[in-house]
N, C-alpha and C positions, 0 to 999 in steps of 0.2 A: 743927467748925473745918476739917476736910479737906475740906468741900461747900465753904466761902465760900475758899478757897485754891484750890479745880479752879475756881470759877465765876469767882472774878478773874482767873485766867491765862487760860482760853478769853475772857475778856472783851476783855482785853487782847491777844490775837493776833486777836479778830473787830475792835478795833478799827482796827490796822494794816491789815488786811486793805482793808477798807474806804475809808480814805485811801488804799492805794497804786491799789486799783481805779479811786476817782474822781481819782485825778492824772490817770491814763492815760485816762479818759474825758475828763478836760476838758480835754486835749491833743487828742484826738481830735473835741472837739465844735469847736474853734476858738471862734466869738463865742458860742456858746451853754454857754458856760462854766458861767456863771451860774447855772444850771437845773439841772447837777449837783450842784454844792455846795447846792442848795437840797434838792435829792431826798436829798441826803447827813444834809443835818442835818434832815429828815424822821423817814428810818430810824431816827436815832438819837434822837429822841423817842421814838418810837411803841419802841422797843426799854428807853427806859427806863423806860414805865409799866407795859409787857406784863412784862418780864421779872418783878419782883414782884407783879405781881399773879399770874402763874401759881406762881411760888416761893407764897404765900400757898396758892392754892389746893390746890398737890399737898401740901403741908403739912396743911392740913383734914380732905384725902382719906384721908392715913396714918395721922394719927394720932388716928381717931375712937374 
């Protein structure tokens, strides 16, 4: 229960993290706005299949 509580809050401040970073990119990108938020919700695919599958895996690992 104290693994799924540390992995929700680092979740949740990698998420912040992330919107404030691409604010400030797509301020900075001007019309190329668009292609931020696209890389944006990229990462957070590819973060939502990775993170459980490696959760899965280092699980296998331990407890063989």
């Amino acid at each position: 229960m104290g693994l799924a509580h540390t992995t929700g809050v680092l979740t949740e401040f990698s998420c912040i993290a992330a919107e404030t970073a691409g604010g400030t990119a797509g301020r900075e990108a001007g019309e190329q706005a668009h292609r931020v938020q696209s890389v944006l919700l990229g990462i957070d695919q590819v973060a939502a299949l990775a993170g459980p599958a490696l959760a899965g895996l280092l699980l296998q690992i331990l407890y063989r």
